[in-house]
C-alpha positions in Angstrom: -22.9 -42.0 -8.0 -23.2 -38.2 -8.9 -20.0 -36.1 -7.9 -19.5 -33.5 -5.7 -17.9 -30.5 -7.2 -15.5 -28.7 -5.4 -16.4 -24.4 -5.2 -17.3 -22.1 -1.9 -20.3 -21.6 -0.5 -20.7 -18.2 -1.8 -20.1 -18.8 -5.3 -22.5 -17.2 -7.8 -23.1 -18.7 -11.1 -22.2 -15.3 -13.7 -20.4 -14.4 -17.0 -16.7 -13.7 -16.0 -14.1 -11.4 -17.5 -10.5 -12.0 -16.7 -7.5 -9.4 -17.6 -4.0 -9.8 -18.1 -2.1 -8.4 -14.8 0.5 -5.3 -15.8 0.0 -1.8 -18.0 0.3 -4.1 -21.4 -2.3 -5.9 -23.9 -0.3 -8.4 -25.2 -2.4 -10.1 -28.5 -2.3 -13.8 -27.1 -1.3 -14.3 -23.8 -1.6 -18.1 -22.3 -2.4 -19.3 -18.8 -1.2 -22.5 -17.7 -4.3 -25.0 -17.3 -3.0 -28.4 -16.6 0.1 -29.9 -13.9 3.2 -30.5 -15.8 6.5 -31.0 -14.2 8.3 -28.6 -15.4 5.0 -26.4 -14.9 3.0 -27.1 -11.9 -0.2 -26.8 -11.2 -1.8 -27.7 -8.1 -4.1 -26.8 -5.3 -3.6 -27.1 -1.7 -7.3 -28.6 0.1 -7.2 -27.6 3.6 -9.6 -29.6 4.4 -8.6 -32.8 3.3 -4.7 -31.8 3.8 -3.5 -32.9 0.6 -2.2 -31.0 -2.7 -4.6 -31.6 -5.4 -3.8 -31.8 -9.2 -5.6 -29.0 -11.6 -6.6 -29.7 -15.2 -8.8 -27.8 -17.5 -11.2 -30.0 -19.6 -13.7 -28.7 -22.0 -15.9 -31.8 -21.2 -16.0 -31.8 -17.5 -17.3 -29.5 -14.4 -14.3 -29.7 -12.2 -10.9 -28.6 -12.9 -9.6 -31.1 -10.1 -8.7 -33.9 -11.8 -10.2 -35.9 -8.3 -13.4 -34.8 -9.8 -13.3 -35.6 -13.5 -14.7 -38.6 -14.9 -14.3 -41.1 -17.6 -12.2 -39.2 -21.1 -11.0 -36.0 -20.9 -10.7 -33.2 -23.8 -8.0 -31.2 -23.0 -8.5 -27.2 -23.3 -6.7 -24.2 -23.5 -7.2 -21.2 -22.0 -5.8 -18.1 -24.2 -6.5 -14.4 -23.3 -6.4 -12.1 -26.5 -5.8 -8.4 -26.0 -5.3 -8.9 -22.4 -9.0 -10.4 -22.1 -10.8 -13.5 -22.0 -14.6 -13.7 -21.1 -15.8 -16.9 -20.0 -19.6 -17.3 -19.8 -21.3 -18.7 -16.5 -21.8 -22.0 -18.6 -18.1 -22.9 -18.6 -17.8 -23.5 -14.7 -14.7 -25.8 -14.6 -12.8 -22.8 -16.4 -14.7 -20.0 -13.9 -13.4 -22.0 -11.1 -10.8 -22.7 -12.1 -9.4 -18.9 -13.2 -11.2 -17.3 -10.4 -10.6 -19.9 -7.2 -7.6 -22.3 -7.0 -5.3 -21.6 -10.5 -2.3 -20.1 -8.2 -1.5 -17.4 -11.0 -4.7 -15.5 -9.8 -3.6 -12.1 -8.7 0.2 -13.0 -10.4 -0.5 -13.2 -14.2 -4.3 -12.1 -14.1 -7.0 -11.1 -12.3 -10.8 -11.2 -12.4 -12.6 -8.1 -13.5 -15.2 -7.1 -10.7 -16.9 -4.3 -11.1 -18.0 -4.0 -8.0 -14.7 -4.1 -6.2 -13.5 -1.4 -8.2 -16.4 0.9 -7.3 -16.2 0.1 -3.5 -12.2 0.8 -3.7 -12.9 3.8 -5.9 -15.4 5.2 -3.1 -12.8 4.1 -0.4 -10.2 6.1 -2.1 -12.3 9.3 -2.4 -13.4 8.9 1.1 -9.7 9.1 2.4 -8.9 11.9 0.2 -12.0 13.8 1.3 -11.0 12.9 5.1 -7.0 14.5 4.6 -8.3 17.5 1.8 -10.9 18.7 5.2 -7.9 18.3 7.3 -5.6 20.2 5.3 -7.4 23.1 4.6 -7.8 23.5 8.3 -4.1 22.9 9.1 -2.3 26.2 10.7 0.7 27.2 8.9 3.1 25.9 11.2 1.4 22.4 11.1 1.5 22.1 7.3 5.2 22.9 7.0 6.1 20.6 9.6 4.1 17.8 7.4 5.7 18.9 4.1 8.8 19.0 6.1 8.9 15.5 5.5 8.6 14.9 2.0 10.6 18.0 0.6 13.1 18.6 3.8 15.0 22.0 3.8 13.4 23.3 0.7 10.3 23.7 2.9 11.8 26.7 4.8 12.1 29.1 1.6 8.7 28.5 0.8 5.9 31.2 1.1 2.6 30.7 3.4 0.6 30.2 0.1 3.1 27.8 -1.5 2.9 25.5 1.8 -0.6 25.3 1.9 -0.7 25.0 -2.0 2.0 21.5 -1.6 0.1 20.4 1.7 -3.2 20.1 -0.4 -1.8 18.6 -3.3 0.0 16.0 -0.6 -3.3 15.4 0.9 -5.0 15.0 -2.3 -2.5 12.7 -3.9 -1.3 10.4 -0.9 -4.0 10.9 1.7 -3.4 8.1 3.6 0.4 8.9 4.1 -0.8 12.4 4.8 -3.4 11.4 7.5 -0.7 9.2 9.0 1.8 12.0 9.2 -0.6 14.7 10.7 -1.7 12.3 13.5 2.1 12.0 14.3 3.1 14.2 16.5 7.0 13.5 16.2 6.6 15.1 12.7 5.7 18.7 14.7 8.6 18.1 17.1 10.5 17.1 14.5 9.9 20.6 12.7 10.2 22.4 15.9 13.8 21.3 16.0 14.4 21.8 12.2 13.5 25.4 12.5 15.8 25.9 15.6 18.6 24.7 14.4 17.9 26.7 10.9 17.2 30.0 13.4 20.7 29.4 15.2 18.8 28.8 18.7 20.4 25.4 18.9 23.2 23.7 17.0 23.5 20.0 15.4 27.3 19.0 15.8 29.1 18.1 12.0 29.2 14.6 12.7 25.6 14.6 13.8 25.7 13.4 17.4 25.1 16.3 19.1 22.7 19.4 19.6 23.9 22.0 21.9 22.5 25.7 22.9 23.4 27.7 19.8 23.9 31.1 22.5 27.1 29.4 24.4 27.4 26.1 23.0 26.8 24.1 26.2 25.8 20.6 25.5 21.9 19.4 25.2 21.7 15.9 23.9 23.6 13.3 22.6 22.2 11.4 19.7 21.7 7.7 20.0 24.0 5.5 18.4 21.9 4.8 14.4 19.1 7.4 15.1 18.2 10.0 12.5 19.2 13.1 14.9 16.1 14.8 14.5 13.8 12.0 15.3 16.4 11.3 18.3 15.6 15.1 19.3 11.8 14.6 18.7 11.6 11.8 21.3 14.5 13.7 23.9 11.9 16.6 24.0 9.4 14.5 25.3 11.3 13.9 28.3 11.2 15.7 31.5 14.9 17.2 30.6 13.4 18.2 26.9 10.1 19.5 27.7 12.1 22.3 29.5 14.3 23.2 26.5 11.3 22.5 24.2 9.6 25.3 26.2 12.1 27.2 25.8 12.9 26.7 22.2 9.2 27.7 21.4 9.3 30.7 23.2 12.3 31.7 21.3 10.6 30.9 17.9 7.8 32.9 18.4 
């Protein structure tokens, strides 16, 4: 009776690279290919609800033990300069790198071409999408995003070297970027930066409260744990702070 190899229904019979996870190259680098106890090595069949056992043989075309038949001829799998290409011949090894060995993704990963090109295009998408949106940002906008990543620094910065720093952002962490300009605690966040900086309103020395910098009279008291500017971004969203919001924007202007 012929046996049923275990694979997905989308596999495609092709020549396989796998590389050696990490920035090295290391001249022989071994993957485990058989259970041991003191090196386990087993897959977990959802569909049958049981764990089953893993071994690479040269002379089979499973790598579930289940599935292999009659003797075996243990192999070895050994990746030298960080590489090991395994032709679509050798299945039981394919399947076995590139399906059910748990070190997939840990120790090593497949080489797909094609993934790489679609992330690739993916990533210059993104960067494409928050470069457009920078270069339209007004001034105060882009300070309030840089705000965030370079703090106080951003106030003795010219007009040219925010913009400059917001594209670079943009072009280096666009997805961070995009998430910060679509967050509009960052701007109210900046509003209240650049009050307190301009003496309008002042942030107590222990941090728990902002009161009118003219005569001192008490605005808002920071939450227990809250960062006091994010505290003050979300008290000017109320009906109390949208009035002294208003007000503080009047007096920045």
């Amino acid at each position: 009776m012929a046996i049923t190899i275990t694979k997905p229904k989308d596999w495609v019979i092709k020549d396989r690279t796998y590389l050696v996870k990490g920035n090295g190259n290391p001249v022989i680098f071994t993957v485990p290919c058989r259970h041991t106890q003191r090196k386990p090595l087993m897959w977990f069949d959802e569909e049958k609800g049981i764990n089953r056992e893993l071994r690479y043989a040269t002379n089979q075309n499973s790598p579930f033990v289940d599935e292999q038949r009659g003797l075996c001829t243990l192999g070895h799998v050994v990746m030298k300069e960080g590489k090991l290409s395994v032709p679509k011949s050798d299945q039981a090894l394919q399947l076995l790198l590139s399906v059910y060995h748990p070190k997939k993704g840990i120790l090593y990963d497949e080489f797909e071409p094609e993934a790489i090109a679609n992330n690739q295009v993916d990533w210059i998408e993104l960067e494409l999408e928050a470069l457009n949106l920078a270069v339209q940002l007004e001034i105060d906008d882009a300070e309030a995003i840089l705000r965030v990543e370079k703090g106080s620094a951003v106030s003795k910065m010219s007009s040219k070297e925010v913009k400059r720093d917001v594209l670079l952002m943009a072009k280096n962490n666009p997805a961070m970027f995009l998430e910060l300009a679509k967050d509009d605690n960052v701007q109210l966040r900046n509003i209240g930066v650049k009050a307190t900086e301009a003496n309008i309103i002042k942030l107590s020395d222990d941090q728990r409260t902002f009161v009118w910098g003219s005569n001192g009279r008490k605005l808002f008291t920071v939450p227990f744990d809250e960062h006091p500017y994010n505290a003050l971004a979300s008290w000017f969203k109320t009906d109390e702070g949208l009035e002294v919001f208003k007000s503080i924007q009047k007096r920045l202007k």
